[in-house]
C-alpha positions in Angstrom: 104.6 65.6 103.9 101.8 62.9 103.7 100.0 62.2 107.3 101.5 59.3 108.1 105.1 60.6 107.3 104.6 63.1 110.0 102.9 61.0 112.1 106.1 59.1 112.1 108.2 61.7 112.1 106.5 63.2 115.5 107.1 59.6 116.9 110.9 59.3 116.2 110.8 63.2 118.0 108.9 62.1 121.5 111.3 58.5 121.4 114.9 60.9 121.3 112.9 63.3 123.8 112.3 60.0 126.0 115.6 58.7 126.0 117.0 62.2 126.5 114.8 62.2 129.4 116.1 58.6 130.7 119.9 60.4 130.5 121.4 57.2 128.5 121.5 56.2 125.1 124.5 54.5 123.4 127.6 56.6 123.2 130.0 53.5 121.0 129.3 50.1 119.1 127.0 48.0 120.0 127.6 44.4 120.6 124.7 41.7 120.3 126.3 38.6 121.5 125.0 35.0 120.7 125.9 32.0 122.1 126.0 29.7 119.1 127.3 29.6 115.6 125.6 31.7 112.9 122.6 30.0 110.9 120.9 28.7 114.2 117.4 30.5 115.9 119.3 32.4 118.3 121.8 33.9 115.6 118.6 34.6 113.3 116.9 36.3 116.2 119.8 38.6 116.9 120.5 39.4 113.2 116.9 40.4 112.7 117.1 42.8 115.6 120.0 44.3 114.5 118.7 44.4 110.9 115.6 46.5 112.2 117.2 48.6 114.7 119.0 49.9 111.7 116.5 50.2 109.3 114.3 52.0 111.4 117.3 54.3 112.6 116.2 53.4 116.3 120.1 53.3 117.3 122.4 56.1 116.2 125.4 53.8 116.7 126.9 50.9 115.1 125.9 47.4 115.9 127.6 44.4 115.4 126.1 40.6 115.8 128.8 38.7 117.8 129.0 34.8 117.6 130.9 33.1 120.7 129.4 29.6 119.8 130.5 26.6 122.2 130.0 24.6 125.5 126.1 25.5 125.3 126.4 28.8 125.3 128.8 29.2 128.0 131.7 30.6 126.4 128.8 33.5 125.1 127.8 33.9 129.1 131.5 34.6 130.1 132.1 37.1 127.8 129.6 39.6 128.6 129.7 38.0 132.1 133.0 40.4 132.1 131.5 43.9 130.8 129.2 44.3 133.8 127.4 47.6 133.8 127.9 48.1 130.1 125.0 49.1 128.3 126.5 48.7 124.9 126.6 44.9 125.5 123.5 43.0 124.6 123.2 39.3 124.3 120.2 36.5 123.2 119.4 34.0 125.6 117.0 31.1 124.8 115.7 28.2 127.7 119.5 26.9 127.1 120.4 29.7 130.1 118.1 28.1 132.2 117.8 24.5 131.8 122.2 24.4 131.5 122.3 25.9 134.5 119.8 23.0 136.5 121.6 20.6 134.4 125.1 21.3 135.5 126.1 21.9 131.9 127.0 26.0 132.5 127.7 27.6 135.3 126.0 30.6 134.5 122.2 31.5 136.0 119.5 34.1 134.5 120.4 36.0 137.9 123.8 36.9 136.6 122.7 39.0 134.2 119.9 42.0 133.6 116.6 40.7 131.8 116.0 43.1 129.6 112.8 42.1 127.4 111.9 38.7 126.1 110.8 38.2 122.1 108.9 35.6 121.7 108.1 31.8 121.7 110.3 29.3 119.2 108.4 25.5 119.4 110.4 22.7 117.9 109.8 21.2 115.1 110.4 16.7 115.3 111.9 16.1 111.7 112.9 12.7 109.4 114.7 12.2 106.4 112.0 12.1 103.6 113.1 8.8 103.0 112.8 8.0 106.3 110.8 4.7 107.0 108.9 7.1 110.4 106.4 8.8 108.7 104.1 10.2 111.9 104.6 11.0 115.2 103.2 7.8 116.4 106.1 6.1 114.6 108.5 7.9 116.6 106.6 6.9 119.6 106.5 3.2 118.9 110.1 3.3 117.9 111.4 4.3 121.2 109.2 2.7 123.3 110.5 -0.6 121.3 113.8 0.5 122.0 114.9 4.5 122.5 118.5 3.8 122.2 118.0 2.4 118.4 116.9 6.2 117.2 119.9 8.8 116.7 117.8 12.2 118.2 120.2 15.2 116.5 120.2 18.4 118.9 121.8 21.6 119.5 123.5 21.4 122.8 122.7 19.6 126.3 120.4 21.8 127.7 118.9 23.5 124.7 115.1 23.7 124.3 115.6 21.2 121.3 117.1 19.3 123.8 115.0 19.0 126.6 112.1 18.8 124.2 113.5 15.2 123.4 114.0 14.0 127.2 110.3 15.7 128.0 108.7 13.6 124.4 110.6 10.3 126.2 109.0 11.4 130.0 105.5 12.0 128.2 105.4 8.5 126.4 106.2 6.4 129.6 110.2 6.4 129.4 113.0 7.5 130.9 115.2 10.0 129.8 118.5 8.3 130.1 117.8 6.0 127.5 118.0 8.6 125.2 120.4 8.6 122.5 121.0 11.9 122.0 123.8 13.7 119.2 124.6 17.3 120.1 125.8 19.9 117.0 126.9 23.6 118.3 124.1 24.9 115.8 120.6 23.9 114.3 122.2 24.4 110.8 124.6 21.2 112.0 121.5 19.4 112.9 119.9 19.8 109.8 123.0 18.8 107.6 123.5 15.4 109.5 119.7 14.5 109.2 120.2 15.2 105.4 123.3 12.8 105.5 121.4 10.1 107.5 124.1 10.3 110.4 121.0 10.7 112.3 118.0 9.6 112.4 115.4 12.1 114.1 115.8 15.8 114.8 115.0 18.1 117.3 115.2 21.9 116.0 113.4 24.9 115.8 110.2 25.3 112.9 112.5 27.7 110.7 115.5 25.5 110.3 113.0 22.7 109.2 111.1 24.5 106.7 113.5 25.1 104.3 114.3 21.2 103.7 110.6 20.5 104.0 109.7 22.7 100.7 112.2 21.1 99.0 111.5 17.9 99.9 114.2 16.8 101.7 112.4 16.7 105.1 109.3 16.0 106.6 108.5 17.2 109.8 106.2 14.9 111.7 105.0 16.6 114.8 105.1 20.1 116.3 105.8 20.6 120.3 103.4 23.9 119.9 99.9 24.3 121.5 98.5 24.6 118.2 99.6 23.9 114.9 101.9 26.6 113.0 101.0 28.1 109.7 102.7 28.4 106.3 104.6 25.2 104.8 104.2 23.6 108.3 100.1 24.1 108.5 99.8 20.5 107.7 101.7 18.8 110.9 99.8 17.9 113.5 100.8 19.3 117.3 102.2 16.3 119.7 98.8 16.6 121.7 96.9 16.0 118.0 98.4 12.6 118.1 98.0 11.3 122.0 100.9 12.8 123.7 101.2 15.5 126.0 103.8 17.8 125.1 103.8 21.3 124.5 107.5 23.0 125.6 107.6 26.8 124.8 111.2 27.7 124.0 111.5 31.5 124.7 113.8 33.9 122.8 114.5 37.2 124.7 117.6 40.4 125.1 119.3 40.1 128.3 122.6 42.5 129.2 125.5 42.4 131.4 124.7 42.2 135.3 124.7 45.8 137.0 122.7 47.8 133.8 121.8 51.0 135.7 118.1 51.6 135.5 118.6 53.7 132.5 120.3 51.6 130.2 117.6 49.1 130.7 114.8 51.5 130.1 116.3 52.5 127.3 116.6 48.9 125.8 113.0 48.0 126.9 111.9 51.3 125.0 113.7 50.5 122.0 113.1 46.8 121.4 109.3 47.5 122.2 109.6 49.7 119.2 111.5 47.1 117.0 108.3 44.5 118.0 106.1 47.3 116.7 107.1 46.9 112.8 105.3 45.7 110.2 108.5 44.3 109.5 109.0 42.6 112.8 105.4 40.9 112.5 106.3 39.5 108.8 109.0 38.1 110.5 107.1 36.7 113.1 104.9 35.1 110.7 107.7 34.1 108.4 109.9 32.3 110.8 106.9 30.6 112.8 108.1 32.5 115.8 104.9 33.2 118.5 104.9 37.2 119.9 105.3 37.3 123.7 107.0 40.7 124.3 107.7 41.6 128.1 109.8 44.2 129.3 112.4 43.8 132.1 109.8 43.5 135.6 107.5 41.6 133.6 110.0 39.7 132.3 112.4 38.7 135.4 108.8 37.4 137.3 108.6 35.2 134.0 112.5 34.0 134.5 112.0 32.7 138.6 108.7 30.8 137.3 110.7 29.1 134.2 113.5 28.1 136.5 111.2 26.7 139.7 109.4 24.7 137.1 112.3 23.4 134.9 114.0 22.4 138.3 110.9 20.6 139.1 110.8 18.6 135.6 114.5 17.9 135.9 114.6 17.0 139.6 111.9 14.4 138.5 113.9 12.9 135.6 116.5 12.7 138.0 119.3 14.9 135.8 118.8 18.4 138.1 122.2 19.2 139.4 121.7 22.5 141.4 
């Protein structure tokens, strides 16, 4: 056996030796659930966990990705809002969780549920139809400042990070949010399809679900609500703060469970997912879907949670949509 083989080998021995010594490990099928229909960032993100929890035989149970798509995620958040305790019930949670709940649109809070690690960062991605007449991000500006009910904004669901990354480009630029004319899908894949069809005019979605239309032409993605510009097809676009305008919105992927995980179901799943962030294949996927690393386990994690919500409920209270 080659040195790394055993290397890896010893490895797999002191993780079963660590969950032995935690006293839980799956015992039936694992459910990942996901709020949205299949093809959007949220579905991706749970199919490449599951995909690599497999491949790297890091669960000896079956796992299944579950789609309960509708009313922004609610109908997901009820669902495993009724298996509480259950360890073999995992679900993706984006900013939608937090910025429904502010916004009146769910009733469902981060606090009714059990942080278990968050993933990473997913920025947005403003897109045209290539034949668009918009060709930069200061077009978009002038356009709605002329007049922001003229320009169809394509998002998935009220509350979503694609969402509010549309209300916080109108704050940023002088307007006011209600102006807005905003077209919500249930998934990014909806979003893309009706900016192809030119039943809408600008888009709001996450870098991955633009890329694809951008290499073939389709799509050009005029501005980036990142800190710094992404890489591959999208290396090109210039960030919102490249071209005058102050906005940078991270929009956070993470694994939270049912409310009431004992302590050693969620060490087991911070444990594990650490390991699945650990991959070679998890960075190329990283890389590949223009996703930014920001693992945290469960304490970290939760601390991370009361600061998004205090500051979201501070931008919202301010464009005067907060309802809690």
């Amino acid at each position: 056996m080659r040195l790394e083989q055993t290397l890896s080998a010893l490895a797999l021995v002191g993780f079963a030796a660590a969950a032995a010594a935690q006293g839980w490990s799956p015992k039936r099928s694992v459910e990942i659930v996901v709020g949205f229909s299949a093809g959007g960032s949220q579905d991706l993100t749970a199919r490449t966990v599951e995909r690599l929890l497999v491949a790297n035989k890091l669960v000896n149970v079956p796992i299944a990705v579950v789609n309960k798509a509708g009313a922004g995620g609610s109908i997901a958040y009820a669902y495993v809002s009724q298996r509480p305790g259950d360890g073999h019930t995992l679900m993706v949670a984006g900013t939608s969780l937090i910025n429904g709940h502010i916004l009146g649109t769910n009733a469902f809070n981060y606090s009714d549920f059990t942080p278990i690690a968050s993933l990473f960062n997913d920025y947005i991605a403003f897109s045209v139809n290539a034949a668009s007449p918009l060709r930069t991000g200061k077009d978009v500006v002038e356009r709605l400042k002329k007049d922001p009910k003229s320009l169809a904004i394509g998002v998935i669901s009220i509350g979503s990070g694609a969402h509010v990354s549309a209300l916080l480009l109108n704050k940023a630029i002088g307007g006011n949010a209600r102006d807005l004319k905003v077209v919500s899908f249930k998934a990014g894949t909806e979003v893309m399809t009706n900016l192809l069809g030119g039943h809408i005019e600008l888009a709001t979605n996450t870098a991955v679900l633009a890329e694809t239309h951008v290499a073939a032409g389709r799509v050009r993605v005029v501005a980036v609500a990142s800190p710094k510009r992404l890489g591959g097809a999208l290396a090109a676009v210039p960030t919102w703060t490249e071209q005058g305008v102050n906005l940078v919105v991270s929009n956070w992927r993470a694994i939270l469970g049912p409310k009431g995980m004992a302590a050693a179901q969620t060490a087991y799943w911070e444990t594990t997912l650490r390991r699945v962030t650990e991959t070679a294949e998890w960075k190329a996927d990283l890389e590949r879907n223009f996703w930014v690393d920001d693992f945290a386990t469960s304490a970290q994690f939760r601390k991370d949670l009361d600061k998004d919500y205090a500051d979201a409920k501070s931008v919202f209270v301010e464009l005067g949509l907060a309802k809690q």
